[in-house]
MDTraj code that builds the backbone (N, CA, C; nanometers):
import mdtraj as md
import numpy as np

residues = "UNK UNK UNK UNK UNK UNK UNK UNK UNK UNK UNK UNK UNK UNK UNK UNK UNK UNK UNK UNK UNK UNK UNK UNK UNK UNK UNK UNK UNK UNK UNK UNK UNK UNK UNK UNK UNK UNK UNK UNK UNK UNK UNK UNK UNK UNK UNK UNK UNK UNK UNK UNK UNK UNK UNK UNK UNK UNK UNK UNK UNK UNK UNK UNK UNK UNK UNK UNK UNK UNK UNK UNK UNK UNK UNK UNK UNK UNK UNK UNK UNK UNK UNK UNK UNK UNK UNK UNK".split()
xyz = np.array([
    [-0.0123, -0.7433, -2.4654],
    [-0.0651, -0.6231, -2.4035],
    [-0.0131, -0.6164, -2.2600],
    [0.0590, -0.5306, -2.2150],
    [0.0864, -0.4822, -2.0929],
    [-0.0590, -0.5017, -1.9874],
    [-0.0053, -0.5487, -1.8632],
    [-0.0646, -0.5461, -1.7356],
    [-0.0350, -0.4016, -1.6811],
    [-0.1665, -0.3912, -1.6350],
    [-0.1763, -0.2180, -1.5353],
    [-0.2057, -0.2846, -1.4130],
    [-0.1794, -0.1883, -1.3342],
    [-0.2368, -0.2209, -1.1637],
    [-0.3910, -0.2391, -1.1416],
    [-0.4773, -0.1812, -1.2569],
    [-0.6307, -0.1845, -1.2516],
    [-0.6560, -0.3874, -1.3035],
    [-0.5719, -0.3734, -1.3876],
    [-0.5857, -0.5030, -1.4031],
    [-0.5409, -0.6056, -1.3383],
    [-0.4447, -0.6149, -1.2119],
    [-0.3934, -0.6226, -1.1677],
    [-0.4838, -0.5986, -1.0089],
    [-0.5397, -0.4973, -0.9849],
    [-0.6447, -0.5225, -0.8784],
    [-0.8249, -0.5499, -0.8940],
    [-0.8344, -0.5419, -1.0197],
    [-0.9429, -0.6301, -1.0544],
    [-0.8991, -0.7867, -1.0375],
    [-0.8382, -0.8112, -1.0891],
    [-0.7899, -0.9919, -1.0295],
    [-0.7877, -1.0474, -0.9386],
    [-0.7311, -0.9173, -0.8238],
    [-0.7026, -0.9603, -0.6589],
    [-0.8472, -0.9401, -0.6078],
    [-0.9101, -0.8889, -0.6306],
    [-1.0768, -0.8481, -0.5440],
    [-1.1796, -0.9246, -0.6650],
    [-1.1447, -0.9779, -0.7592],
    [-1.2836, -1.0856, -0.8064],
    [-1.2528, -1.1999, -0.8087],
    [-1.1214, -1.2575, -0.8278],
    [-1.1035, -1.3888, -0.8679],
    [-1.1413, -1.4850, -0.7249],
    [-1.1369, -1.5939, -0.7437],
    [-1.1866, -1.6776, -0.6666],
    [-1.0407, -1.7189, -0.6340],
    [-1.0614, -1.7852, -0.4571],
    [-0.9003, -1.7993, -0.3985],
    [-1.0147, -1.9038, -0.3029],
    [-0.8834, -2.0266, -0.3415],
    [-0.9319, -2.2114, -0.2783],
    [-0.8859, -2.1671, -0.1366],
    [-0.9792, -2.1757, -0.0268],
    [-0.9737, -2.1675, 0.1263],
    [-0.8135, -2.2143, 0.1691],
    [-0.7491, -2.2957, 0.0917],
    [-0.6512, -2.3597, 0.1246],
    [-0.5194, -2.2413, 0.1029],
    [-0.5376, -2.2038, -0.0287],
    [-0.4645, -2.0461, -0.0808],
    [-0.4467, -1.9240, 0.0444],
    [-0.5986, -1.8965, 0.0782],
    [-0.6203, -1.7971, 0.1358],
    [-0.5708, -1.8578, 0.2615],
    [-0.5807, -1.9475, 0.3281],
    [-0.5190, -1.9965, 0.5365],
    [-0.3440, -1.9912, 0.4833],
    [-0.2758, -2.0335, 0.3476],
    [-0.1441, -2.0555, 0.3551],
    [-0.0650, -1.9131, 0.3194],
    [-0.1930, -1.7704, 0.2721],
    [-0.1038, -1.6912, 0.2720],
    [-0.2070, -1.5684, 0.3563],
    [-0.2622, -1.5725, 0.4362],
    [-0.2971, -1.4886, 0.4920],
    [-0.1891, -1.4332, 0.6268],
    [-0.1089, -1.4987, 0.6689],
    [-0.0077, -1.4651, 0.7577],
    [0.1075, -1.3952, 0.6795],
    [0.1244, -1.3937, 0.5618],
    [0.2048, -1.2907, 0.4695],
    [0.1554, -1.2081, 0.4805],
    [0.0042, -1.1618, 0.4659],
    [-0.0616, -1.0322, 0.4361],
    [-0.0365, -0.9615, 0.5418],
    [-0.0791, -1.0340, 0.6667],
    [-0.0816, -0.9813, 0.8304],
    [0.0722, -0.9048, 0.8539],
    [0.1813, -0.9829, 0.8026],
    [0.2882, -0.9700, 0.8589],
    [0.3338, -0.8183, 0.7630],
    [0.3140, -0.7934, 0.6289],
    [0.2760, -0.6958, 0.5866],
    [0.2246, -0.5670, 0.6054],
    [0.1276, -0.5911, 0.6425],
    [0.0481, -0.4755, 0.7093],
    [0.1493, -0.4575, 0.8637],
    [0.1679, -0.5314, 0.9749],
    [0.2201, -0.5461, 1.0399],
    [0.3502, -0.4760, 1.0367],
    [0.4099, -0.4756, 0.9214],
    [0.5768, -0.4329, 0.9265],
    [0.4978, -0.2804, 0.8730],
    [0.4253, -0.2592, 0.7606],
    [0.3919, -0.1363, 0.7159],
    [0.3487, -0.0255, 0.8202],
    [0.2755, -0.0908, 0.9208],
    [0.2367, -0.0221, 1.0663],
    [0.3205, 0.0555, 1.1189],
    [0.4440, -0.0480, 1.1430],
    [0.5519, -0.0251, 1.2429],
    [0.6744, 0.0440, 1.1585],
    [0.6615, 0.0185, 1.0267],
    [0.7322, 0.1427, 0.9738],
    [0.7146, 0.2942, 0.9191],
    [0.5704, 0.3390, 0.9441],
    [0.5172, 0.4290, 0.8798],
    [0.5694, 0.5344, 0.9986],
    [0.6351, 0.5512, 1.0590],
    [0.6981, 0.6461, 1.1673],
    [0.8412, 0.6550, 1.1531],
    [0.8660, 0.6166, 1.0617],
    [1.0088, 0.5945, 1.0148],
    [1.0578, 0.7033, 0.9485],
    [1.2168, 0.7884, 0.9574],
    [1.2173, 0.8896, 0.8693],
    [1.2034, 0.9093, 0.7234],
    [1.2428, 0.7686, 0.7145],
    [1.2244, 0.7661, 0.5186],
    [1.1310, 0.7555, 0.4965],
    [1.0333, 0.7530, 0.5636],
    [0.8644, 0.7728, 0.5254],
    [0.8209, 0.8831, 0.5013],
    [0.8651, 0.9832, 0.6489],
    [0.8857, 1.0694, 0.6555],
    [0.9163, 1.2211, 0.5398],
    [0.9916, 1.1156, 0.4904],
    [1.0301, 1.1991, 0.3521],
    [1.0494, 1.1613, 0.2604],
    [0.9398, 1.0871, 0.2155],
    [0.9159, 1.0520, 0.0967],
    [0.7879, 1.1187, 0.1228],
    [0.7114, 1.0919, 0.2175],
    [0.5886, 1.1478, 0.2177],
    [0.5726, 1.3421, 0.2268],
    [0.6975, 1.4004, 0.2628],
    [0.6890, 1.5542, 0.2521],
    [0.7075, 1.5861, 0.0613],
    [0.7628, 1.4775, -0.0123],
    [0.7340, 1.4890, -0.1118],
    [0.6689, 1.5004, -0.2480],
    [0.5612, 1.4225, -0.1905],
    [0.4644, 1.3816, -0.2343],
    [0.3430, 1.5180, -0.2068],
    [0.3054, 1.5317, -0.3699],
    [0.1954, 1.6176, -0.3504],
    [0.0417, 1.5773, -0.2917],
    [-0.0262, 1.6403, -0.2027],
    [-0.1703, 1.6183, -0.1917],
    [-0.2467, 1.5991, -0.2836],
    [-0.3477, 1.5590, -0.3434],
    [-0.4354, 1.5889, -0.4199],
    [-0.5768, 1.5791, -0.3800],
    [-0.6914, 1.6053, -0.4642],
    [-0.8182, 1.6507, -0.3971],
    [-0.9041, 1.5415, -0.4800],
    [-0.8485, 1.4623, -0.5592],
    [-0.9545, 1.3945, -0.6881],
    [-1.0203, 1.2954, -0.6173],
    [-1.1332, 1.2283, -0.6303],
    [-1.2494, 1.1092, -0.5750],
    [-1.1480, 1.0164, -0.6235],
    [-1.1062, 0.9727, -0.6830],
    [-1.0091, 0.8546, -0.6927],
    [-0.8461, 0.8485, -0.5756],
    [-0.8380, 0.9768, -0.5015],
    [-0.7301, 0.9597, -0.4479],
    [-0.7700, 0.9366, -0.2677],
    [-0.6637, 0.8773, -0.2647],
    [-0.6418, 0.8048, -0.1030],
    [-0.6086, 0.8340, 0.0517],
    [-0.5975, 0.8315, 0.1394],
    [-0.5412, 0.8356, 0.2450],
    [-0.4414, 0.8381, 0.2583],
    [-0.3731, 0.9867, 0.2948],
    [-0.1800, 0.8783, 0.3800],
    [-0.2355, 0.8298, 0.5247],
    [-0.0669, 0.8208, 0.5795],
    [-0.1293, 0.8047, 0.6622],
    [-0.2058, 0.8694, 0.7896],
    [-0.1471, 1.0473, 0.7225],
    [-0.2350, 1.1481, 0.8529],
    [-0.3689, 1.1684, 0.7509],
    [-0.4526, 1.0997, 0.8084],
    [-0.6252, 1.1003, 0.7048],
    [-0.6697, 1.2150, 0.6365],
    [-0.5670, 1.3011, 0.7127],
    [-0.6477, 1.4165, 0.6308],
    [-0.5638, 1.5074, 0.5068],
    [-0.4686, 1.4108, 0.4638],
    [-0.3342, 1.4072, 0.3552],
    [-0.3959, 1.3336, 0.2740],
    [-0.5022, 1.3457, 0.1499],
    [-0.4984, 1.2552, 0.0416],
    [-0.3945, 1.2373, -0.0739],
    [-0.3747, 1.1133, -0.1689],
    [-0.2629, 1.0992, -0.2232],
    [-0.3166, 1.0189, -0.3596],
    [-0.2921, 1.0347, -0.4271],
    [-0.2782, 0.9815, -0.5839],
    [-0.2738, 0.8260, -0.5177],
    [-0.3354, 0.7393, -0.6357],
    [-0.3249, 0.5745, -0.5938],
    [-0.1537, 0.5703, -0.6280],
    [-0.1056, 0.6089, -0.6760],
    [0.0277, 0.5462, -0.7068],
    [0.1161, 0.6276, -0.5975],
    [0.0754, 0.7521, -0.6095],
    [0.2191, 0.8085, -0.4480],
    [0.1355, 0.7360, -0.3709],
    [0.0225, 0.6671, -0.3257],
    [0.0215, 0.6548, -0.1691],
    [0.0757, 0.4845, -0.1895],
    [0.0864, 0.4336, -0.2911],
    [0.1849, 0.2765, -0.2974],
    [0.2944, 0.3064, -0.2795],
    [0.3535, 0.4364, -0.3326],
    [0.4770, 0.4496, -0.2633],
    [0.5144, 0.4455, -0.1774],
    [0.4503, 0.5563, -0.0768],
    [0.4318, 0.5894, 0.0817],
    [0.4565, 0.4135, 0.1554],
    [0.3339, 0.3846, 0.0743],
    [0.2836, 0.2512, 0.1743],
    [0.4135, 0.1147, 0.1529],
    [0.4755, 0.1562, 0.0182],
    [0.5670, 0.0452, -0.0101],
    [0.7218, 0.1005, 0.0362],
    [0.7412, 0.2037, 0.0802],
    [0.8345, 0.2599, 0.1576],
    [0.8264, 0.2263, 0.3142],
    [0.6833, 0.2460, 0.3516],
    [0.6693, 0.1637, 0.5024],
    [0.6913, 0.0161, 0.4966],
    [0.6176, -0.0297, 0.4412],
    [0.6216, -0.1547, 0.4431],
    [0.7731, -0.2200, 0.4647],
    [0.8856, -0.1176, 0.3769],
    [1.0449, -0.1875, 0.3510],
    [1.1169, -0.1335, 0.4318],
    [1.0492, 0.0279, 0.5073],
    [1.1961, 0.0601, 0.5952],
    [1.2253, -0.0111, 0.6738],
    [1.1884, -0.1139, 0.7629],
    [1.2726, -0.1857, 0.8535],
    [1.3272, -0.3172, 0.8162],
    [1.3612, -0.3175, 0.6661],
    [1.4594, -0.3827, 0.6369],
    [1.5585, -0.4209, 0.6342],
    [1.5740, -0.2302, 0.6556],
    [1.7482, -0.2369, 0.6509],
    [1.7705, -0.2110, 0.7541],
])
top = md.Topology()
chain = top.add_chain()
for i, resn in enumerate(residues, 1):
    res = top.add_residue(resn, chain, resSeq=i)
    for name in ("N", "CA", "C"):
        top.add_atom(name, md.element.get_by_symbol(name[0]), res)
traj = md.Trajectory(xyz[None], top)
């Protein structure tokens, strides 16, 4: 049976994580968010995000101007497009 992202974020928010797990990768997460920050002003964000339709449903999200909601999967885009533009 195929893995979904529900299953996939039910795992990440119930499972149990050994203190030792969580101190050796919490500076990944930081640095993450961190690069996603500093790339969300980026033009390819920019436009990926003029692409992306709004939507109005209780299940959908934040971009990043708060008052732009987004489908859970366009706003992983958005967010996984920030996260990578200053890669290159």
């Amino acid at each position: 049976m195929p893995i979904g992202s529900i299953d996939v974020a039910a795992f990440v928010t119930q499972a149990g994580v050994d203190s030792r797990v969580r101190a050796a990768t919490a500076p990944a997460i930081l640095d993450t968010v961190a690069v996603l920050l500093a790339g969300s002003v980026e033009d390819v964000v920019a436009r990926v995000g003029r692409v992306l339709r709004p939507e109005e449903a209780s299940d959908c999200v934040p971009a990043f101007d708060p008052a732009i909601r987004l489908r859970p999967e366009d706003a992983a885009l958005l967010y996984g497009t920030a996260a990578h533009a200053l890669d290159f």
